[in-house]
Backbone as a ProteinNet text record, in pm:
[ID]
protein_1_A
[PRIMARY]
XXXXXXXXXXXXXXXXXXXXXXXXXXXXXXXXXXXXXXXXXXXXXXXXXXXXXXXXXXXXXXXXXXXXXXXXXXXXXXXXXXXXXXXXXXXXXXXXXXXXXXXXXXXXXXXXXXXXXXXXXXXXXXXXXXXXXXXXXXXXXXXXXXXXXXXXXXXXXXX
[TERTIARY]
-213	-277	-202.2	-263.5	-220.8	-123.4	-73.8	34.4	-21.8	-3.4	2.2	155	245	330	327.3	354.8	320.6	417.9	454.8	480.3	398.3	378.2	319.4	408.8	306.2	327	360.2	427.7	416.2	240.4	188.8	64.7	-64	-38	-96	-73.4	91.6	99.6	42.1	21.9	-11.9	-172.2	-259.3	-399.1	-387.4	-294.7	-322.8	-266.1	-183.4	-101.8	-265.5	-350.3	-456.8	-557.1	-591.4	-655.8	-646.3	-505.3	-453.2	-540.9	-492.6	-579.2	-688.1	-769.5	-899.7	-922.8	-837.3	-894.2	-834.9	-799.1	-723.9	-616.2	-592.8	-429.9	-400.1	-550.7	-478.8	-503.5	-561.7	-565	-399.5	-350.3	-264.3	-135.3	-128.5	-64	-38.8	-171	-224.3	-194.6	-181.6	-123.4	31.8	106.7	233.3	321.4	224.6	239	215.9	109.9	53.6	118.6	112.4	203.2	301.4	355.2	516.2	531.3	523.2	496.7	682.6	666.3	818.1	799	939.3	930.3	1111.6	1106.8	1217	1296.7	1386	1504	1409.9	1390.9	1272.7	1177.9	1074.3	957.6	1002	1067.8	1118.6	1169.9	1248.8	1311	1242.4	1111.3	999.4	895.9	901.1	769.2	860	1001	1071.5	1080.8	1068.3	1116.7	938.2	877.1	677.8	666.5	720.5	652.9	764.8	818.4	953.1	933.1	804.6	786.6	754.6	737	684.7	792.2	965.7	1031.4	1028.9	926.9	888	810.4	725.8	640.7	731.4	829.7	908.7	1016.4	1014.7	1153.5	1064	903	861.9	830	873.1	893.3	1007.7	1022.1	1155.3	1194	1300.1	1339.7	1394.7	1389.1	1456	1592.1	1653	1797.2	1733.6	1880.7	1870.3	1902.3	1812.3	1854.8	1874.3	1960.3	2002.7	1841.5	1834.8	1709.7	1730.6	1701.3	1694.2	1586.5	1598.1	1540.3	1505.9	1573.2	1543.1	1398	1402.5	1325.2	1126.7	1175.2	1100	1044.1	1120.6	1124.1	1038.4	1054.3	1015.6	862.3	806.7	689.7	594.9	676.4	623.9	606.5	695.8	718.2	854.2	805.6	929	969.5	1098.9	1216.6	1113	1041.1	993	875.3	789.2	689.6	814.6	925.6	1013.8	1082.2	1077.5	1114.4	1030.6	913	758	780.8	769.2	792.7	872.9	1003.6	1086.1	1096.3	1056.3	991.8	896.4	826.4	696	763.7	828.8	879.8	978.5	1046.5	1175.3	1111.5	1029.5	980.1	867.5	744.9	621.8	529	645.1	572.8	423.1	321.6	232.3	227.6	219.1	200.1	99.9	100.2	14.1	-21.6	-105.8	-72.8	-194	-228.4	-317.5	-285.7	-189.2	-97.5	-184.8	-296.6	-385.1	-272.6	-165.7	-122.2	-48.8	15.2	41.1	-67.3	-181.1	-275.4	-313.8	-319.7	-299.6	-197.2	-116.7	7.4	-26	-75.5	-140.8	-208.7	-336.1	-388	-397.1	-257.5	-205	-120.4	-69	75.3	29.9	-76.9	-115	-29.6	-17	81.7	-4.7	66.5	-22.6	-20.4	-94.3	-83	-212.2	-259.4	-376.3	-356.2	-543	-548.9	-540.6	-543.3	-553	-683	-782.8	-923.1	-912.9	-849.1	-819.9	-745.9	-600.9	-556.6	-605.4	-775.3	-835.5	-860.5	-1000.7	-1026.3	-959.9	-763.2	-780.6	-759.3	-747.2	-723.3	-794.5	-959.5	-1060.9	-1066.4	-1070.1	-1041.6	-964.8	-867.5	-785.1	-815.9	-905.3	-956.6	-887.6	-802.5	-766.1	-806.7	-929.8	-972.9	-1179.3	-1242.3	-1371	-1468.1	-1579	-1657.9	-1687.9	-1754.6	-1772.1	-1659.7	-1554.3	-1480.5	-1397.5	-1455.4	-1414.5	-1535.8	-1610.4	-1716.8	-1706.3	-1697.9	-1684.9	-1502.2	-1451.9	-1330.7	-1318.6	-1425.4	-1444.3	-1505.4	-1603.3	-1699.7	-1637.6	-1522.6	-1454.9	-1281.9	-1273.2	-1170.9	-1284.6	-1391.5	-1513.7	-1503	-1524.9	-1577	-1460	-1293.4	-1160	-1142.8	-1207.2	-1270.7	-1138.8	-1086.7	-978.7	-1014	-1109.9	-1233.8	-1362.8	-1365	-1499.7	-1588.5	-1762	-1869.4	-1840.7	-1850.2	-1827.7	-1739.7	-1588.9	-1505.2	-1600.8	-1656.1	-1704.5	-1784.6	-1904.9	-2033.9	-1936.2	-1798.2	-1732.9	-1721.6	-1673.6	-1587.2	-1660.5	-1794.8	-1863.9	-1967.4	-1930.3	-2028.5	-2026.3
-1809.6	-1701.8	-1571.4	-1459.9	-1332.9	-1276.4	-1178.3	-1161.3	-1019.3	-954.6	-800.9	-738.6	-669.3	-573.3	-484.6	-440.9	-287.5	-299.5	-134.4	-109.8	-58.1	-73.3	-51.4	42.2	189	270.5	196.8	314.3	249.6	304.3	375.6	348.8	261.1	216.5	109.2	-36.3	-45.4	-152.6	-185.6	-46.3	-37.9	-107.9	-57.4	-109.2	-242.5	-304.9	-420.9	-502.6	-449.5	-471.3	-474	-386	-389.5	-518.2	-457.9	-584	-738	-767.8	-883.1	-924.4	-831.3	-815.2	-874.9	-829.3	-800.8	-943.6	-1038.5	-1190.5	-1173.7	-1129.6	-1125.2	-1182.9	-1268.2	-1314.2	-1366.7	-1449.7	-1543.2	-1428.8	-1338.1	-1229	-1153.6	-1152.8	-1081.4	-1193.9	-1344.3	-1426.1	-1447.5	-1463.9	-1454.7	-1338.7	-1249.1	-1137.6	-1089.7	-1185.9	-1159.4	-1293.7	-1417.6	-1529.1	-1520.7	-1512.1	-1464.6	-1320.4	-1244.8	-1122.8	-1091.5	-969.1	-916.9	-790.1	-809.8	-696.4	-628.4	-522.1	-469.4	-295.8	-333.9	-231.1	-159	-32.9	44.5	45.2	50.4	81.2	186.2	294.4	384.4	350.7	268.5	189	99	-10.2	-98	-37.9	42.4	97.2	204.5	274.5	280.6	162.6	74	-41	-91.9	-92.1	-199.1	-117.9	39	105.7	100.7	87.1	99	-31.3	-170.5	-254.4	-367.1	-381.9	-458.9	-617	-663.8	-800.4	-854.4	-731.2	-805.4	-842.9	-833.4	-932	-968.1	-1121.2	-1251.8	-1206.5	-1086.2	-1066.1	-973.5	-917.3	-813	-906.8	-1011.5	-1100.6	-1177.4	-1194.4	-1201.4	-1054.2	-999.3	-891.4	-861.5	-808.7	-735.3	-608.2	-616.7	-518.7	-440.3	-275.8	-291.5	-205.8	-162.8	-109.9	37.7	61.7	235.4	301.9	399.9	514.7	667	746.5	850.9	928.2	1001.3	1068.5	1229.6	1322	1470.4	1497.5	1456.5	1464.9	1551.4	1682.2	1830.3	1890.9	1868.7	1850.5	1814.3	1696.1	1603.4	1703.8	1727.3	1780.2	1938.4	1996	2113.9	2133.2	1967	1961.8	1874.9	1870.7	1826.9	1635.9	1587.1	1449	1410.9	1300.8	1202.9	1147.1	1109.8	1028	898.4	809.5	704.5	741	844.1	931.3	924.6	1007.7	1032.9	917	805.6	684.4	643.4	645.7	599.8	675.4	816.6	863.4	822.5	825	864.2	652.6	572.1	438.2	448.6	527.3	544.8	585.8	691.9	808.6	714.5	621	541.4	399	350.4	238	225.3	313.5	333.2	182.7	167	64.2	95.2	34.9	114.3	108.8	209.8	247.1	241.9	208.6	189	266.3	386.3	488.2	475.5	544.5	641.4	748.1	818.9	945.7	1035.6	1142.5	1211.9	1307.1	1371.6	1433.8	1370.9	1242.3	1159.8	1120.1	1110.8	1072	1201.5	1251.9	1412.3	1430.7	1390.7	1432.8	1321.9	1182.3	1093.7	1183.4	1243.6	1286.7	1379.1	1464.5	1566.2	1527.9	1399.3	1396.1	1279.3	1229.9	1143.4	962.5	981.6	864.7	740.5	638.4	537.4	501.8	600.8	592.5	578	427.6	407.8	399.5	383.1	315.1	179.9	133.4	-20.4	-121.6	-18.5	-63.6	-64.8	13.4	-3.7	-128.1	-154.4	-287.3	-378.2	-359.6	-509.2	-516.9	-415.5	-452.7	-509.3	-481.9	-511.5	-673.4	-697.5	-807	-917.1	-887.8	-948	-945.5	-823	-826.9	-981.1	-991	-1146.2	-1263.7	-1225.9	-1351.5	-1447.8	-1304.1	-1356.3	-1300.2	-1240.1	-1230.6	-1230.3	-1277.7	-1309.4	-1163	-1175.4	-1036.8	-1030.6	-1161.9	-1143.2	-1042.6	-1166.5	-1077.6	-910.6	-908.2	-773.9	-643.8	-677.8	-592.3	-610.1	-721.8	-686.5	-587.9	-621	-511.3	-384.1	-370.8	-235.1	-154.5	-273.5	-179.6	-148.7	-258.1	-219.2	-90.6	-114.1	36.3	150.5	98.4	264.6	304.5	210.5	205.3	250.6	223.9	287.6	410.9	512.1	626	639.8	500.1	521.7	536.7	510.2	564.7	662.9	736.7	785	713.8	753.8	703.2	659.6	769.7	784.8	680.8	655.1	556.8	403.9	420.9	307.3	267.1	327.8	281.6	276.2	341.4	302.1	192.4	126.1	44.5	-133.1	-97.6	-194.2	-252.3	-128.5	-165.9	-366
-1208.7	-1134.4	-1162.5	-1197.9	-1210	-1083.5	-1109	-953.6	-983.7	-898.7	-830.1	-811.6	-885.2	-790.7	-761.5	-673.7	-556.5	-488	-420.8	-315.2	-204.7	-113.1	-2.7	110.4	126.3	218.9	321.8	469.3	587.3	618.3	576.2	645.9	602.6	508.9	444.6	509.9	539.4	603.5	735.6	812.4	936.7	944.1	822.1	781.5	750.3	696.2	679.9	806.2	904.8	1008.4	1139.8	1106	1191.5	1090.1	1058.3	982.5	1012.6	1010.1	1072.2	1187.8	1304.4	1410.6	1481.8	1363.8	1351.7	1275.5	1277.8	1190.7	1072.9	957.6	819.5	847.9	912.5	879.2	769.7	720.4	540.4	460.8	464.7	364.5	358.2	497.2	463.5	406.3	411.5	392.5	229.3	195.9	50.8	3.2	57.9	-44.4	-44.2	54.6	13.7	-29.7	-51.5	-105	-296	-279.5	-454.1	-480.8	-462.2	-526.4	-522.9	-602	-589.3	-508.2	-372.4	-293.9	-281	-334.1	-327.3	-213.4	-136.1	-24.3	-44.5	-21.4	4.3	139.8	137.5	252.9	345.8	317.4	402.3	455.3	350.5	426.1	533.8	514.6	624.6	728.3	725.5	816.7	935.1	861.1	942.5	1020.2	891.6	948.4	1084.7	1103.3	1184.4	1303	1292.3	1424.1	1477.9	1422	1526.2	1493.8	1446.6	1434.8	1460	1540.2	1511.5	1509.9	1548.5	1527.2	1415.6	1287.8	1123.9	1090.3	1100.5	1032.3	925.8	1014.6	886.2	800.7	813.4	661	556.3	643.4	582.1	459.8	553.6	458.2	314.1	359.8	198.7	107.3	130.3	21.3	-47.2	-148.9	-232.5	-212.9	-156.6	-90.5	-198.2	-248.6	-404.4	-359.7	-450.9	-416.5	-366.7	-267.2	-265	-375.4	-449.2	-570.8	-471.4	-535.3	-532.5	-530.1	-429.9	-417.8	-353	-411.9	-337.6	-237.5	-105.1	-20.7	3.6	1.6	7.4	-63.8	-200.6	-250.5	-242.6	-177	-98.1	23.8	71.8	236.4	214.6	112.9	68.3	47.2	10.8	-44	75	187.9	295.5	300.6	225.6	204.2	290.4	356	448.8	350.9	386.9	292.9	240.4	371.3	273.3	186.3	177.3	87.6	-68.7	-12.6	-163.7	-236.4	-150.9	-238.7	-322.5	-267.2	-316.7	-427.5	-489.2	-544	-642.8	-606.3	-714.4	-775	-697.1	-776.2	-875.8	-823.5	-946.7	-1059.5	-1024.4	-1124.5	-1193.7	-1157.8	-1273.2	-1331	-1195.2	-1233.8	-1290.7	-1264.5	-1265.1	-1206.2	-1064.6	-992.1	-917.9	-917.1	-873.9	-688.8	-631.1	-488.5	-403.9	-280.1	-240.8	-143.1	-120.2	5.3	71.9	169.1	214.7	302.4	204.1	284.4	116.9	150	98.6	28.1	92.1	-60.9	-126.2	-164.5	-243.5	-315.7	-241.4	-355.4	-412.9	-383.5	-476.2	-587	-562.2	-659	-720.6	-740.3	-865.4	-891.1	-868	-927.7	-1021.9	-1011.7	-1066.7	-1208.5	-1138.7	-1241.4	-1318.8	-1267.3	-1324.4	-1341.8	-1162.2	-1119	-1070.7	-1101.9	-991.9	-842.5	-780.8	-616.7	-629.2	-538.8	-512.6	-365.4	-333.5	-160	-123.1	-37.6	-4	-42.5	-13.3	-79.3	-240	-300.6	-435.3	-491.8	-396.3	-380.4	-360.4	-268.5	-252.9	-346.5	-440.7	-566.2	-675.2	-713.7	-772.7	-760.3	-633.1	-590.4	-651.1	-576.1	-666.1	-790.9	-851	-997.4	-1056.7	-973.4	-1032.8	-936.1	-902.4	-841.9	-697.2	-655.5	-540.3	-402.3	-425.9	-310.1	-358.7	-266.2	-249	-279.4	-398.7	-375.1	-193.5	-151.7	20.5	75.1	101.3	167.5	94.9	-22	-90.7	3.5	22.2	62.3	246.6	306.8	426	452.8	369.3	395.1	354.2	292.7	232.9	346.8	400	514.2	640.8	633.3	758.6	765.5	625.4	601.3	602.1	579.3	613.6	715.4	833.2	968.1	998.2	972.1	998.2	982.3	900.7	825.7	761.1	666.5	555	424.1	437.4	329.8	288.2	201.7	173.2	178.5	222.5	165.4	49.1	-58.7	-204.7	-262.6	-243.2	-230.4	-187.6	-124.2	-36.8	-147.5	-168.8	-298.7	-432.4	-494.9	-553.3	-610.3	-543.8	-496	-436.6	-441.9	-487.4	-584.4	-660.7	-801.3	-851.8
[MASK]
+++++++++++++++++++++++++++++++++++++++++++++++++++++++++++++++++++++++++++++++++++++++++++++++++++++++++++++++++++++++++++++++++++++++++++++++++++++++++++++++

């Protein structure tokens, strides 16, 4: 089976953290069982201060080292420390990211980085066959209904 690695925003996690919720628990099981979900010292350290009971999903991820980062920098362009890790991973690793923080996905678009959305993550999920066209489309409709998505995104995204 194909694997996935990513890092995942804290607000991405929060979507899949609702999702759960909402019935996805093997979705979210299956995706940190089958993939290489890798998280920063910043991300965790946010997900743990609003979420302190994920832990156990936190301990299946790869936690990667702290790098030397100019936060200032960061801070200038209106990015939180865990926004500039995201960053500066892409930028050494060209791990692909997982946001839905809109000027990060801007600055992919600019620099021509890989910051996708979570709905992008389902797809490419399906794409490898680990997640259902069904359930690819009822999660699409329900990150709509979240308004974490465009219409546009939405008809996208189910061709």
């Amino acid at each position: 089976m194909e694997k996935l690695q990513c890092i995942l925003d804290t607000y991405s996690w929060t979507k899949l953290l609702r999702l759960e919720k909402l019935g996805w628990t093997k979705l979210i099981e299956d995706i940190l069982v089958n993939n290489s979900i890798l998280m920063t010292h910043e991300v965790k350290k946010e997900l743990l201060h609003w979420y302190p009971r994920i832990q156990d999903k936190l301990d299946r991820t790869t936690l990667l080292p702290v790098i030397d980062i100019d936060y200032e920098k960061y801070l200038e362009q209106n990015f939180d420390p865990a926004d500039a890790s995201l960053i500066e991973y892409n930028t050494l690793e060209q791990y692909l990211v997982v946001t839905e923080d809109h000027p990060m996905l801007a600055l992919s678009t600019v620099d021509k980085r890989d910051f996708i959305q979570l709905a992008d993550l389902f797809y490419l999920l399906n794409q490898i066959n680990q997640l259902s066209n069904n359930d690819l489309h009822k999660l699409i409709r329900m990150l709509r209904e979240m308004k974490n998505i465009t219409l546009r995104k939405q008809k996208q995204l189910r061709r």
